[in-house]
C-alpha positions as CSV (number, residue, x, y, z in Angstrom):
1,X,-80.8,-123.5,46.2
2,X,-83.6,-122.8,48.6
3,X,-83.5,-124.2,52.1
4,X,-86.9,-124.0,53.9
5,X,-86.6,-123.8,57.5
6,X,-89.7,-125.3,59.6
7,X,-91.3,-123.9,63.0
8,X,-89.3,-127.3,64.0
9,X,-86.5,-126.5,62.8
10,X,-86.1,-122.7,64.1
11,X,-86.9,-124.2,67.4
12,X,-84.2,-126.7,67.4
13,X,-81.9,-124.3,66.5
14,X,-82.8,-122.1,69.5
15,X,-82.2,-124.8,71.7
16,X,-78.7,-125.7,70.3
17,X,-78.1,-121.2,70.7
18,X,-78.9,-121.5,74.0
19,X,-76.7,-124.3,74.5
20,X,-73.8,-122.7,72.7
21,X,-74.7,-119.8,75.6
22,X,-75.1,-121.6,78.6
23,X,-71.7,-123.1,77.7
24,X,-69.7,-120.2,77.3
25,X,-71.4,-118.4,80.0
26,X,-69.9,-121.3,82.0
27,X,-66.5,-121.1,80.5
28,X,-66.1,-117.3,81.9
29,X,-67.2,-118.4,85.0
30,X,-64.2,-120.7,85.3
31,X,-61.9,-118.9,83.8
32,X,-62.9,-115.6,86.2
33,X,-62.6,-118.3,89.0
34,X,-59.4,-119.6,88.5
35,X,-57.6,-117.6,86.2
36,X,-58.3,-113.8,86.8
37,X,-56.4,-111.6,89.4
38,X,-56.6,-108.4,90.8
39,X,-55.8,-106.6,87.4
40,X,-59.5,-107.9,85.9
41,X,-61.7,-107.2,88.3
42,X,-64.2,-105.2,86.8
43,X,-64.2,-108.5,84.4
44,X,-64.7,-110.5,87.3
45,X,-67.3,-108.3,88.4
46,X,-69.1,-108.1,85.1
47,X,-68.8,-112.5,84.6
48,X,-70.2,-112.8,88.0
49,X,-73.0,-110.0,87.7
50,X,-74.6,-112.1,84.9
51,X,-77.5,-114.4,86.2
52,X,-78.6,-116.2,83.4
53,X,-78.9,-115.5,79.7
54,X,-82.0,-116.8,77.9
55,X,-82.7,-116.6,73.9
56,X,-85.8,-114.9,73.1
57,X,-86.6,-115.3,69.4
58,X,-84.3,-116.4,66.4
59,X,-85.1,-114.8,63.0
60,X,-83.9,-115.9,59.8
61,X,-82.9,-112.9,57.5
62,X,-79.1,-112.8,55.4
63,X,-78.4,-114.9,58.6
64,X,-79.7,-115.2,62.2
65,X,-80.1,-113.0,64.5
66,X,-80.5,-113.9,67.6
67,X,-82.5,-112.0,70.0
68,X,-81.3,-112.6,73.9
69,X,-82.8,-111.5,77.8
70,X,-80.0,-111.2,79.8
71,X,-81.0,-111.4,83.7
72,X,-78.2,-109.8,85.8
73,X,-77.9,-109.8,89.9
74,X,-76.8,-106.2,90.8
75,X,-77.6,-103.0,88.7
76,X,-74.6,-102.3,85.8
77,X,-74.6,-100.6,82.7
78,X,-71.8,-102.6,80.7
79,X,-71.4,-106.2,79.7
80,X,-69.1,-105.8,76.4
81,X,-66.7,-108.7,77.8
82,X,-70.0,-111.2,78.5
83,X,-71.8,-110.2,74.9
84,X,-68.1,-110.1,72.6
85,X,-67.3,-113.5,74.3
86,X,-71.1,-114.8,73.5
87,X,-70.9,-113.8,70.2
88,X,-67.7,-114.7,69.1
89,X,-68.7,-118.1,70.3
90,X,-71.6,-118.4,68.4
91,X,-69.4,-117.4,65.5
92,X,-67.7,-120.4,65.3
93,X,-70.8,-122.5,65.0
94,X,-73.3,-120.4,62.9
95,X,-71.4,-118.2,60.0
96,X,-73.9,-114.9,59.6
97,X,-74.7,-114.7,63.0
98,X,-76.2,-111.6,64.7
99,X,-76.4,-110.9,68.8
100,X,-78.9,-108.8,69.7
101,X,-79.4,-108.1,73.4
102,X,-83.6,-107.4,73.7
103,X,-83.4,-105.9,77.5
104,X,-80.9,-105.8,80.8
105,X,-83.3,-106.1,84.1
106,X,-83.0,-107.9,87.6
């Protein structure tokens, strides 16, 4: 069975990502709030480093992938807990997804 997806469609989907985002970007931002300590600072660091993350593009290959511009406050290299959190997020809506981070800038 063939499904054909529509411009429509595609950008529908991009707005539900970004939801899906916005939400768990959120969710680390409580939790760094209330439940971190002392022993997960550079995690605290990294949640509250992140700005805002947008979705770029969507494309529609074995699955989506899902192209992301992630806008950060102060200048660091590493955001593995901020993308594996993301991602395993959007896991558990879309099967076949694929996180791509497109660029890092202030």
């Amino acid at each position: 069975m063939k499904f054909i997806i529509t411009e429509n469609k595609i950008e529908s989907l991009k707005q539900l990502v970004q939801g899906l985002i916005d939400d768990e970007l959120n969710n680390l931002r409580v939790m760094s709030d209330e439940e971190w300590g002392l022993g997960e600072m550079d995690e605290i660091d990294e949640v509250s480093s992140v700005d805002k993350i947008i979705v770029d593009k969507l494309k529609m290959s074995n699955g989506i992938d899902v192209y992301l511009d992630m806008y950060v406050l102060r200048d660091r290299e590493e955001f593995d807990l901020v993308y594996g959190s993301i991602e395993y997020a959007m896991e558990q809506w879309l099967p076949n997804v694929t996180v791509h981070i497109n660029k890092i800038s202030e």
